[in-house]
GUMI-48342 format. One record per residue (C-alpha): residue number from 1; residue in one letter; x, y, z. Coordinates in steps of 0.1 Angstrom, whole numbers, plus 2048, in hexadecimal, padded with zeros to 3 digits. Layout:
// GUMI-48342
(NUM A (X Y Z));
...
END
This chain:
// GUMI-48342
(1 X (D59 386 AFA));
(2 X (D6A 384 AD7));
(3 X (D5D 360 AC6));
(4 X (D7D 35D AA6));
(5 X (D74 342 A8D));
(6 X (D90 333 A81));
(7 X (D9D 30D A6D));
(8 X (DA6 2F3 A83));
(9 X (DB0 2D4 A6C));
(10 X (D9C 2E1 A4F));
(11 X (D7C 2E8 A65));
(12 X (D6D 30B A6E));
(13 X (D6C 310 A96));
(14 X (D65 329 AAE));
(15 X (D7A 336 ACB));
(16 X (D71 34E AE4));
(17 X (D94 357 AF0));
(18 X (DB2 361 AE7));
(19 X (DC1 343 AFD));
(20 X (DAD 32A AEF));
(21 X (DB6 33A ACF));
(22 X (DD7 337 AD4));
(23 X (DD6 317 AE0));
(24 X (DC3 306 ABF));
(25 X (DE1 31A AAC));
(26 X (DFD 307 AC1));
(27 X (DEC 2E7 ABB));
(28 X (DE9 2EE A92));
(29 X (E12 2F7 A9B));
(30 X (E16 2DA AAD));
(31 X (E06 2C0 A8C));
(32 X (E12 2D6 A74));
(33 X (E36 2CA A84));
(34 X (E30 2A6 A85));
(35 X (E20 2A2 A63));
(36 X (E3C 2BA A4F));
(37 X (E57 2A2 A4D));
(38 X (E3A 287 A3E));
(39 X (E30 2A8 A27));
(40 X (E51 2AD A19));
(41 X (E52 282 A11));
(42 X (E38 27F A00));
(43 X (E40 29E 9EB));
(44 X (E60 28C 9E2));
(45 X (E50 26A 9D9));
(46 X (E53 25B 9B5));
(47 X (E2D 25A 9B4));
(48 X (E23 27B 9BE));
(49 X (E3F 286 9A3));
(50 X (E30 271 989));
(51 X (E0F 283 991));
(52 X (E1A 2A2 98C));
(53 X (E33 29D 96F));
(54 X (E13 289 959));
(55 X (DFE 2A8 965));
(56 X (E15 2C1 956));
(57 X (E1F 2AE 936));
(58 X (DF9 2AC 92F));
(59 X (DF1 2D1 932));
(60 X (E0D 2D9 922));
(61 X (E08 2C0 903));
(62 X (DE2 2D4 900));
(63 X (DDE 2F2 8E8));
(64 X (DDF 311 8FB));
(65 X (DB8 317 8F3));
(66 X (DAF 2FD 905));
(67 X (DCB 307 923));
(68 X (DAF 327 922));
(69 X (D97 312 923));
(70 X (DA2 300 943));
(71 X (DB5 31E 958));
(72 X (D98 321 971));
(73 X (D96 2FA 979));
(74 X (DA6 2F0 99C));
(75 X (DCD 2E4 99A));
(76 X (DCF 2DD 975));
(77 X (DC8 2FE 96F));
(78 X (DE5 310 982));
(79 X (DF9 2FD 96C));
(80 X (DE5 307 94A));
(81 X (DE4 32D 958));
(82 X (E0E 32A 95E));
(83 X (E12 31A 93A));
(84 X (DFB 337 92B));
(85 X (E0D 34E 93F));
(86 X (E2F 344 932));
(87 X (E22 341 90C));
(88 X (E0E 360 909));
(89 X (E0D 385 918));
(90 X (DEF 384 92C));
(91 X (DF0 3AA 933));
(92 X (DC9 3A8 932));
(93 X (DCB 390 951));
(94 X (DD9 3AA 965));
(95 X (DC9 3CD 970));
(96 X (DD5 3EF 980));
(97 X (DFA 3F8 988));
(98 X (E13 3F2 99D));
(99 X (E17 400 9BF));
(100 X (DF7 400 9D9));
(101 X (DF3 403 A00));
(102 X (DDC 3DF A03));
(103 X (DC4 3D5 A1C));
(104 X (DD1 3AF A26));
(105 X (DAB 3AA A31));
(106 X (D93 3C6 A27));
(107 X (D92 3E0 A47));
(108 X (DB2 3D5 A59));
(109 X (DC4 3F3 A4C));
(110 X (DA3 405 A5F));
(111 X (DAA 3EF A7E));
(112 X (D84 3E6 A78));
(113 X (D7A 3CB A95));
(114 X (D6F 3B1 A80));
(115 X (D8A 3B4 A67));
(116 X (DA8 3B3 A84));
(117 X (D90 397 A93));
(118 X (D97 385 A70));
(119 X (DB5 38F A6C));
(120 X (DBC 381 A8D));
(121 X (DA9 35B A86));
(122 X (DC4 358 A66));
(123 X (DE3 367 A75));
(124 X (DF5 345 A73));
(125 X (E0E 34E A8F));
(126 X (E0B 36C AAA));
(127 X (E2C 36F AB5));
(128 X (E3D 367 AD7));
(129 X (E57 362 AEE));
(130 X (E7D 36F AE6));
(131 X (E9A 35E AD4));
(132 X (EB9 36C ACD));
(133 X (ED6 360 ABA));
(134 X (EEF 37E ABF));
(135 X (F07 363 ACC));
(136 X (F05 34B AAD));
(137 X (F0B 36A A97));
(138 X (F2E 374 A87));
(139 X (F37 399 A76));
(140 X (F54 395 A60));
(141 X (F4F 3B6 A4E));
(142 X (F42 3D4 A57));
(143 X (F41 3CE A80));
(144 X (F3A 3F4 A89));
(145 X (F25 3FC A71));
(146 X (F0B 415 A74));
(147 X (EEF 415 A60));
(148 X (ED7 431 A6F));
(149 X (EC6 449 A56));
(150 X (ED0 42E A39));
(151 X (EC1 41B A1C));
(152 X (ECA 3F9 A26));
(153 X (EC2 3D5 A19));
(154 X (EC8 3B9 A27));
(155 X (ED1 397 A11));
(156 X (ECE 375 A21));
(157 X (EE2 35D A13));
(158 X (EE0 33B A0F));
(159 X (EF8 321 9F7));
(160 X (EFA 2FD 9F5));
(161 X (F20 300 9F6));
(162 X (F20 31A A0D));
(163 X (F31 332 9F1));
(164 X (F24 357 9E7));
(165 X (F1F 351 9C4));
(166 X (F20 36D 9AD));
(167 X (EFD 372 9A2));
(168 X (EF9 37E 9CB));
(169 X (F15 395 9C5));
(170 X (F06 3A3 9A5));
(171 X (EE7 3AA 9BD));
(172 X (EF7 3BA 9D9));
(173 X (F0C 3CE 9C1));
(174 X (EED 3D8 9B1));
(175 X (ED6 3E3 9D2));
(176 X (EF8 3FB 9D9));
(177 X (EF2 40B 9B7));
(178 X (ECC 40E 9C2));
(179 X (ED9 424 9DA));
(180 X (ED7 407 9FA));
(181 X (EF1 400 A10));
(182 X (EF4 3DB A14));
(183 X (EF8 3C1 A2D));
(184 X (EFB 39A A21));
(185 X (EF5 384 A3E));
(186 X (EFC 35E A3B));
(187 X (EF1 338 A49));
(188 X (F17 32F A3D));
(189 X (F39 33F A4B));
(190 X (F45 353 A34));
(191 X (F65 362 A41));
(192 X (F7E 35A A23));
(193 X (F64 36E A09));
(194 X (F58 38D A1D));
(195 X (F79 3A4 A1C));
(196 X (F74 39C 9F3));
(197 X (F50 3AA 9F0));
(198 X (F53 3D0 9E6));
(199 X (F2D 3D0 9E6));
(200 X (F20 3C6 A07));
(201 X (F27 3DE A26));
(202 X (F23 3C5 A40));
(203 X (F29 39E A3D));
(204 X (F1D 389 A57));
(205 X (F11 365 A60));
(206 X (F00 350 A76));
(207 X (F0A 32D A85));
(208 X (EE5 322 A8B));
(209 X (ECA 30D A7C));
(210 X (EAF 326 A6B));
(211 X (EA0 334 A48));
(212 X (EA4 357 A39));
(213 X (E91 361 A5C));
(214 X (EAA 35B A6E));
(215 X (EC5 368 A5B));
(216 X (EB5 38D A57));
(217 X (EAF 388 A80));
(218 X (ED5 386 A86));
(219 X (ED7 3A6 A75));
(220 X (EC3 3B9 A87));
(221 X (ED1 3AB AA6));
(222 X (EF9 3B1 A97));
(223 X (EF0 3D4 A8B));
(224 X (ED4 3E3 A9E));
(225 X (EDA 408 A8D));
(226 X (EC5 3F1 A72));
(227 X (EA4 3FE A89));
(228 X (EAD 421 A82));
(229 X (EB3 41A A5C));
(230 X (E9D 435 A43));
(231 X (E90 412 A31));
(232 X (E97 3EC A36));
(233 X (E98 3D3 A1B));
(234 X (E97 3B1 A24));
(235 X (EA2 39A A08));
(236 X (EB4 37D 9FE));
(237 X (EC4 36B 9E5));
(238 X (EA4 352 9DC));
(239 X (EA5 368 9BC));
(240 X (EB9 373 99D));
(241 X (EBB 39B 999));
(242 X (EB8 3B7 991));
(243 X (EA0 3AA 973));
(244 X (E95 3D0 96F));
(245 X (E9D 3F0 986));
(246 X (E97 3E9 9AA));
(247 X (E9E 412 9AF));
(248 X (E78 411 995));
(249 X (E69 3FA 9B2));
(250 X (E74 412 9D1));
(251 X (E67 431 9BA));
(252 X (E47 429 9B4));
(253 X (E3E 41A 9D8));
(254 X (E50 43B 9E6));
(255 X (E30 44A 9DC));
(256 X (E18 431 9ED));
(257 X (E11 436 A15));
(258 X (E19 417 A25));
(259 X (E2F 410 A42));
(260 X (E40 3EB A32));
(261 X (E3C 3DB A10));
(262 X (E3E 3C1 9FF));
(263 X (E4A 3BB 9D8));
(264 X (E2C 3A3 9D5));
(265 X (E0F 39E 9E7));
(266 X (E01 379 9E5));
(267 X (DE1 36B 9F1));
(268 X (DEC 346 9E6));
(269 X (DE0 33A A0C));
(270 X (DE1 356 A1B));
(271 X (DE3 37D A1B));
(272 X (E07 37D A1E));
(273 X (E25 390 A0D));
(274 X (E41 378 9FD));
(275 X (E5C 37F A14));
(276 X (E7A 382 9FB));
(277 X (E76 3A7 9F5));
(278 X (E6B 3B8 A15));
(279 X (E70 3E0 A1B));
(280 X (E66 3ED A3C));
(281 X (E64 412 A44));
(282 X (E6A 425 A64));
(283 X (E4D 422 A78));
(284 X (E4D 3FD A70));
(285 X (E72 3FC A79));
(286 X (E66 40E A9C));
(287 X (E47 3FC AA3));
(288 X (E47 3E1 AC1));
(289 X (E33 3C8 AAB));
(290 X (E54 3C9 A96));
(291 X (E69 3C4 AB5));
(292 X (E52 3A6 AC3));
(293 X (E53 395 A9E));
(294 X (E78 392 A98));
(295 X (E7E 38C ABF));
(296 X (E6A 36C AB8));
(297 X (E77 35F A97));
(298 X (E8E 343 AA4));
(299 X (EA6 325 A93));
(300 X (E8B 30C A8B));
(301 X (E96 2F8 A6A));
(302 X (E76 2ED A63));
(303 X (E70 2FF A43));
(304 X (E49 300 A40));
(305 X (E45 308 A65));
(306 X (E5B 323 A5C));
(307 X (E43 32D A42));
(308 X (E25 333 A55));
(309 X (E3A 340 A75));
(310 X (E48 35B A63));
(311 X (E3F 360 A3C));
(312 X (E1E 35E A3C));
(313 X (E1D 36E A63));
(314 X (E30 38E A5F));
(315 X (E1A 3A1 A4A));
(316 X (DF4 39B A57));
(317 X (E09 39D A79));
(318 X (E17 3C3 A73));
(319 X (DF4 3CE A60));
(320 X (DE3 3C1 A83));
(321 X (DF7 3DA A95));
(322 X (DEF 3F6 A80));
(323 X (E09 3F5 A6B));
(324 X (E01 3FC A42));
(325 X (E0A 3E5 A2A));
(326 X (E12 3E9 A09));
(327 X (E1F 3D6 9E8));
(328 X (E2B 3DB 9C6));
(329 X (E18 3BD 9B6));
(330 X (DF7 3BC 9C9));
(331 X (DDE 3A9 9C9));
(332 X (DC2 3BF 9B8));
(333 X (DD8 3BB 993));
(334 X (DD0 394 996));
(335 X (DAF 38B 9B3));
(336 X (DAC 36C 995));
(337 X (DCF 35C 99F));
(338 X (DD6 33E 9AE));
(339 X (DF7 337 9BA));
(340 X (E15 349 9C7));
(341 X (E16 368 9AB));
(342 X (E3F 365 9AB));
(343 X (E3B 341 99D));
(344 X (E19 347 98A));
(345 X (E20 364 974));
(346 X (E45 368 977));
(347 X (E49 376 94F));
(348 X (E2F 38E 953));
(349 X (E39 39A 973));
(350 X (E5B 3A1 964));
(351 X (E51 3B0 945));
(352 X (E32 3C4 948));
(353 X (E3A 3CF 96D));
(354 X (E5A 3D3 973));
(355 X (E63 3BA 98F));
(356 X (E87 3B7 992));
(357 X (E8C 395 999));
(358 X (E84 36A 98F));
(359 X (E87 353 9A9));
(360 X (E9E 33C 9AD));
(361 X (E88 31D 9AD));
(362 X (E74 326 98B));
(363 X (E93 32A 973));
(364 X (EA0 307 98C));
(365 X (E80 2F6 980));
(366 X (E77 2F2 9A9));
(367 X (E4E 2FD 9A4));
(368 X (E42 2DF 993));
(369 X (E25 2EF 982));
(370 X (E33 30F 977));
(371 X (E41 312 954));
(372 X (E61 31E 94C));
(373 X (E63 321 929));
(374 X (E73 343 91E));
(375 X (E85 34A 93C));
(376 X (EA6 347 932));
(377 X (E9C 363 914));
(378 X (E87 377 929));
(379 X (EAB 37C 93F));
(380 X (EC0 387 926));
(381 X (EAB 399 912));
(382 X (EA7 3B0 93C));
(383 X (ECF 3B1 93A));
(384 X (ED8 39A 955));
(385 X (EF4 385 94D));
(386 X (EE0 367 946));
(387 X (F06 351 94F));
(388 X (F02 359 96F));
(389 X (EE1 345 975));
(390 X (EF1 328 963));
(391 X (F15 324 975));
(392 X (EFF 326 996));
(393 X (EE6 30B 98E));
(394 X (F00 2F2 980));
(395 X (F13 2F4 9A2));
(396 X (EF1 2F6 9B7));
(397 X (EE5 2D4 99E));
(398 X (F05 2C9 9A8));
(399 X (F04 2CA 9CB));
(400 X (EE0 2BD 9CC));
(401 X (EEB 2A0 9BE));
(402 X (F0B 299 9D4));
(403 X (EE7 29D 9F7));
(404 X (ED1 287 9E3));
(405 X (EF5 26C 9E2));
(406 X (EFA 276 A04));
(407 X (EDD 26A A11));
END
C-alpha cells in the first residue's frame, strides 16, 4: 500500500490511496472555489493596495546597497531583488546556459518510485473526464487545413475589445518568419478581421467561457492534423514579441532531448512551466497522457482554478507519464529566486539570454512588486516598435476604465 503525504489546508497528511487521495484533492478544488471570488476582493481592496504601494515606495526610496542587503528577507525582499534587478546587471546572479532537459522533482525523469510518489502528492490536478467544445468553435480561415509534418504554433487570443491589435499581428507574422505555420485561435468572433491577416493560416474562435486552455483545446479539436504536427507551440498573446530571435530559442533547445518544453521553467509554488510559450514534440503530441489532458481542460471562468487545473498541472502531469521535459530558462541558472522568473528578472532574461518576449502585465504595471523601470528603453533598443505597446495599452487602460464604470 502506497501512504502519499500531501498539504491539506496548510497541514502535512497522509493517504494510503489513490481514492482517498483523490478525494482530499476534490475537497482543496471544492474551497479553493468558494474562497476565489473572496481572494480576488480582497486583492482589489484600498487597503491591501495601500499595503503594497507604501511597501514598494519604501524599498524603492532605499539605496540599492541596502536593497542587497535585504534581497533574502521574506516579501520585502522580492521587491528589493526586482528593483536591483531592474537597476543593475546581475549576471553574477545567474549561472550556466540556456537550454537543459530538467528533473521537475529529482528522479521523475528516472520514474524513480518515490520521486513519481512525490510527484504524484503535488500534482495539483490529475486529469479527468472529457469535454469538448467542437460545437462552440468557428473556423473562418483556413477550414481544411492540414497541418501534418508542420512547424505549427498556436496563438490564443484574448482583447478587451474583442479586436486583433497589431502587436499580435507583428507576432504571428514573425513565428511564420521562424519558419512556423500559424494558427490564431480566439475567446471573441473575429469574422470581419481574419480574411485581412496575411500571417495566420487558420483563424478560428470559440463561443465559450475559458482561459488560453481552452482556446488552444478548440484547436486541437478544429484541426486534429495538429497531433501529427513535427512540433507544437502553444502561445498567446499575454506578451510583446519577438524581443530577440525566437528561431535562437528553437536552435539551441533542438539540441536538448526532451519530449515538450518550456521557455521558462518556474518553481514560484510549484514545479511548473509558465504556460505562454509551450513546444511539444512528437511523442508528446502521440502520447495518451496528452490526449487525457486536453480532453479534460473544460470552460471554467474561474481564473485561479484554471491555474492549478492546467498551468501548473500539465507539466509534472506529462513528466509523470514518462514524458521529458525541458526549458530554456531553467531553474538550475537561478535555485536563489523567488517569484515567477518572467516577472522577477524580466531585463536580464531579455538581455543576457535571449528570451524573446515581456509580458504584458509588467510593461501594464499589473505585478505590483516588480519594477519596471527601463522597459520602455530595453524595447527599442531589441528593435520592436516600442508604438505598438503604447497604442495597445492606451485602448486596453481605456477599456478597463469603461468595466471598472460598468460595474
Amino acid at each position: 500500500m502506497m501512504i502519499t503525504r500531501v498539504q491539506h489546508f496548510g497541514k502535512s497528511i497522509f493517504v494510503h490511496d489513490h481514492s482517498l487521495l483523490h478525494i482530499v484533492k476534490n475537497t482543496q478544488g471544492q474551497f479553493m472555489s468558494s474562497i476565489s471570488p473572496l481572494k480576488s476582493w480582497l486583492k482589489r481592496t484600498w487597503f491591501w493596495i495601500l499595503i503594497r504601494r507604501s511597501a514598494k515606495g519604501l524599498v524603492h526610496a532605499l539605496p540599492l546597497s541596502v536593497c542587497r542587503a535585504i534581497k533574502d528577507m521574506p516579501w520585502v525582499g522580492l521587491i528589493a531583488s526586482a528593483r536591483l534587478m531592474a537597476h543593475e546587471p546581475c549576471a553574477a546572479w545567474f549561472s550556466g546556459v540556456p537550454g537543459k532537459q530538467v528533473d521537475l522533482v529529482p528522479g521523475l525523469n528516472a520514474q524513480q518510485p518515490e520521486a513519481v510518489a512525490r510527484a504524484r502528492a503535488l500534482l495539483p490536478y490529475a486529469p479527468e473526464g472529457i469535454c469538448s467544445i467542437l460545437g462552440q468553435c468557428r473556423v473562418v480561415k483556413g477550414q481544411n487545413a492540414d497541418f501534418s509534418g508542420a512547424r505549427v504554433a498556436v496563438v490564443a487570443h484574448w482583447d478587451p475589445d474583442k479586436k486583433i491589435d497589431p502587436f499580435v499581428d507583428y507576432y504571428l507574422s514573425h513565428l511564420q518568419q521562424a519558419g512556423f505555420r500559424t494558427i490564431l485561435t480566439s475567446s471573441a468572433p473575429l469574422e470581419a478581421a481574419a480574411e485581412d491577416m496575411a500571417h495566420a493560416d487558420a483563424v478560428m474562435f470559440r463561443m465559450c467561457d475559458g482561459y488560453d486552455f481552452t482556446s488552444w483545446k478548440g484547436a486541437l479539436e478544429c484541426f486534429p492534423s495538429l497531433r501529427c504536427a513535427s512540433e507544437l507551440v502553444f502561445t498567446n498573446d499575454s506578451i510583446f514579441a519577438p524581443l530577440a530571435d525566437i528561431g535562437n530559442v528553437h536552435a539551441v533547445m533542438d539540441n536538448v532531448s526532451c519530449d515538450f518544453w518550456g521557455l521558462l521553467e518556474s518553481r514560484d509554488q510549484l514545479p511548473a512551466m509558465p504556460s505562454f510559450y509551450m513546444c511539444f514534440r512528437q511523442k508528446a503530441l502521440k502520447h495518451p497522457c496528452f490526449t487525457a489532458f486536453w480532453d479534460s481542460v473544460d470552460v471554467t471562468s474561474d481564473k485561479d482554478m484554471v491555474v492549478q487545473k492546467f498551468e501548473q498541472s500539465q507539466a509534472l502531469w506529462f513528466a509523470l507519464h514518462g514524458l521529458v521535459p525541458g526549458a530554456y530558462i531553467h531553474w538550475d541558472m537561478m535555485p536563489w529566486l523567488t517569484g515567477g522568473p518572467a516577472y522577477a528578472c524580466w531585463k536580464q532574461l531579455v538581455q543576457l539570454f535571449g528570451v524573446p518576449c515581456i509580458k504584458r502585465a509588467i510593461v501594464n504595471g499589473d505585478v505590483w512588486w516588480s519594477d519596471i523601470s527601463g522597459w520602455r528603453e530595453m524595447v527599442a533598443q531589441s528593435g520592436y516598435p516600442v508604438g505598438l505597446i503604447d497604442r495597445f495599452l492606451a485602448r486596453y487602460r481605456k477599456a478597463y476604465a469603461r468595466k471598472l464604470q460598468a460595474d
